[in-house]
C-alpha positions as CSV (number, residue, x, y, z in Angstrom):
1,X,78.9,95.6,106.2
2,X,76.2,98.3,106.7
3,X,74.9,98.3,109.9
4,X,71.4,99.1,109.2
5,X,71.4,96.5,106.5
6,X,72.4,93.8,108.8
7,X,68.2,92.7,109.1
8,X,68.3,91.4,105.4
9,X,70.8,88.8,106.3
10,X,69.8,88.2,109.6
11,X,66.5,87.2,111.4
12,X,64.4,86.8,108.8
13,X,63.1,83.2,110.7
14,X,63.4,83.5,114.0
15,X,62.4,80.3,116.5
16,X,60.9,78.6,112.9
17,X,58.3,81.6,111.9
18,X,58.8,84.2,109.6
19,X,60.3,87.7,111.6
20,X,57.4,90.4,111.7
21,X,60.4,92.4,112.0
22,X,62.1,91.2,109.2
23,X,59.0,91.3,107.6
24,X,58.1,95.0,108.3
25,X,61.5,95.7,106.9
26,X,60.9,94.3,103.2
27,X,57.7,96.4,103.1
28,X,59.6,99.5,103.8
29,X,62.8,98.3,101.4
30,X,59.3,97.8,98.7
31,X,57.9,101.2,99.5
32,X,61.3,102.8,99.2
33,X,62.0,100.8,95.2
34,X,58.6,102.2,94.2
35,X,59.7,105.8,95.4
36,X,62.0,105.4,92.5
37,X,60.2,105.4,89.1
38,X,63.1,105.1,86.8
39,X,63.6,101.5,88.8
40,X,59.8,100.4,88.5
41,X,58.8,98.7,85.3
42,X,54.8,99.2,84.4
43,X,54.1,101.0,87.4
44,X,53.9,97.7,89.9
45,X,57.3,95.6,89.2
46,X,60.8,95.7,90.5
47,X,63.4,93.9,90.7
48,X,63.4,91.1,92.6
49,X,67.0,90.8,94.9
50,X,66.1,87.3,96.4
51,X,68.8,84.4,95.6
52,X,66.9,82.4,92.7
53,X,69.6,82.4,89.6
54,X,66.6,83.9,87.6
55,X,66.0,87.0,89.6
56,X,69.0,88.3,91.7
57,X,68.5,91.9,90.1
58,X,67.8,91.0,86.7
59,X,63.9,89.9,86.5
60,X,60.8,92.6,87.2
61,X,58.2,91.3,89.1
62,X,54.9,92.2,90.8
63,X,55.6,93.9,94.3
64,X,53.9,90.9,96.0
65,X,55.8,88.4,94.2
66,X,58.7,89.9,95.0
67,X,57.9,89.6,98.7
68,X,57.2,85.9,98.5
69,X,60.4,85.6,97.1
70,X,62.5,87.1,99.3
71,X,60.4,85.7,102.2
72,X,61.2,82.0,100.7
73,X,64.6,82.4,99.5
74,X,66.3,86.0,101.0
75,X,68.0,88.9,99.6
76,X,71.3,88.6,97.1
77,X,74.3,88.1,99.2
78,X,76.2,91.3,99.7
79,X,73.3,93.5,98.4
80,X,73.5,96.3,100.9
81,X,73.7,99.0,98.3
82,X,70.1,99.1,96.8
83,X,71.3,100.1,93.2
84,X,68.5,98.2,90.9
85,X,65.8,100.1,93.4
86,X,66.8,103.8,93.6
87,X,70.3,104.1,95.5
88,X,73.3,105.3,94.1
89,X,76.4,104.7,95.7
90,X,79.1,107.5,95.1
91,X,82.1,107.4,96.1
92,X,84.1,110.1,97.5
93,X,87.4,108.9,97.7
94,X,88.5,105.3,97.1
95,X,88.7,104.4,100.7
96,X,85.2,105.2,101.6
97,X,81.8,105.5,99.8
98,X,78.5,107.4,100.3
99,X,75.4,105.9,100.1
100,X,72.7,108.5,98.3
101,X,69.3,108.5,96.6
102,X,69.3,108.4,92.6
103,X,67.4,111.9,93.1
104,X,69.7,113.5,95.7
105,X,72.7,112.5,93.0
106,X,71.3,115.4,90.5
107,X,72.0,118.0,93.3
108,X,75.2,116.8,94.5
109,X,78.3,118.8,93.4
110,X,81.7,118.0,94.7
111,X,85.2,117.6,92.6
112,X,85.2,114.6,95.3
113,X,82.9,112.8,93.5
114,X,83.6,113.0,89.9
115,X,84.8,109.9,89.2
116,X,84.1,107.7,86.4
117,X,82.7,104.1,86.0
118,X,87.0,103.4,85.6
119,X,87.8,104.8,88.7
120,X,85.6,103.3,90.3
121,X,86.5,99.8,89.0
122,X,90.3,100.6,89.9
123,X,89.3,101.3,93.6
124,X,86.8,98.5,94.0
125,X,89.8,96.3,92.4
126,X,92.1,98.2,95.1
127,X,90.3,97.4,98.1
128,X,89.7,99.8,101.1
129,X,93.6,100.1,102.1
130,X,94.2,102.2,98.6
131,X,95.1,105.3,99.3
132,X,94.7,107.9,95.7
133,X,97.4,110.3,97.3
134,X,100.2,107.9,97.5
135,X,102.8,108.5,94.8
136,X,102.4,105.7,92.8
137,X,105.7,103.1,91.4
138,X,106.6,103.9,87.5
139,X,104.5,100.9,86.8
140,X,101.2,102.3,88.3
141,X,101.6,105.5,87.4
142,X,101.8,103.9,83.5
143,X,98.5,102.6,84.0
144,X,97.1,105.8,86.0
145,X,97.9,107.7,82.5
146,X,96.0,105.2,80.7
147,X,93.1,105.5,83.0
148,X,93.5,109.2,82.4
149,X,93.6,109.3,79.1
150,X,90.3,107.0,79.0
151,X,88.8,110.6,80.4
152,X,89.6,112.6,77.4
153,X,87.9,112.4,74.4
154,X,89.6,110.9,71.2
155,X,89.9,113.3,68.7
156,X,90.5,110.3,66.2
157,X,87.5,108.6,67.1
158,X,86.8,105.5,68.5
159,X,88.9,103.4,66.7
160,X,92.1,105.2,66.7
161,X,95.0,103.7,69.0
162,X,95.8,106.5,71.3
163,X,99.2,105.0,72.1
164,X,100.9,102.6,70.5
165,X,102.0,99.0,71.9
């Protein structure tokens, strides 16, 4: 769990009232989602991360409406990664990950973090005791081939059958 995260999940009603705290927290995690144009919709709505099965992440909504909501009803379990409002989380190695602004990601250069939306699916499947520089078992290292070879373009094109079955 993130440390400085730990306020969306906890004291948000403290002794029955609303947390100015807690409060004073949303406005900032507001004022940092409208930093990020390419996550604002018409200039005034964002996501809206609070629990209701319509939003979680999927619905835009007014900035104050989004506040009401997540002053009823909370943030998203497990949301500590603000990807719908301008964070990108890279990861470096499978075992660890960074957390970075959207902008900051166009100036970042490191073979450490060129991985693909695959890799990073195998190491979230993995779990944090994966280690990349293991040798893996015949069996894995079948599958790290076909990962590989998801990484280089198909000179067939898209429908070809790169290996067969």
């Amino acid at each position: 769990m993130e440390a400085d995260r730990e306020w969306m999940y906890e004291g948000r009603i403290v002794n029955g009232m609303f947390s100015n705290k807690w409060g004073d927290k949303v406005d900032e995690f507001v004022t940092f989602a409208l930093r990020h144009p390419e996550c604002v919709n018409g200039g005034t709505a964002i996501r809206c991360p609070c629990t209701l099965v319509k939003c979680q992440n999927k619905k835009f909504l007014n900035v104050e409406t989004v506040k009401v909501h997540l002053y009823k009803n909370g943030f998203v379990p497990d949301y500590y990664v603000w990807i719908y409002h301008g964070e990108k989380e890279v990861h470096q190695r499978c075992s660890r990950s960074v957390r970075v602004s959207v902008s900051e990601t166009d100036q970042m250069v490191s073979d450490n973090m060129n991985h693909t939306t695959y890799h990073r699916m195998v190491c979230d499947a993995a779990g944090p005791e994966f280690n990349p520089d293991e040798e893996p078992n015949a069996e894995a290292r079948n599958f790290y081939d076909m990962i590989r070879a998801c990484d280089t373009p198909n000179p067939g094109g898209p429908l070809t059958n790169r290996q067969p079955m």
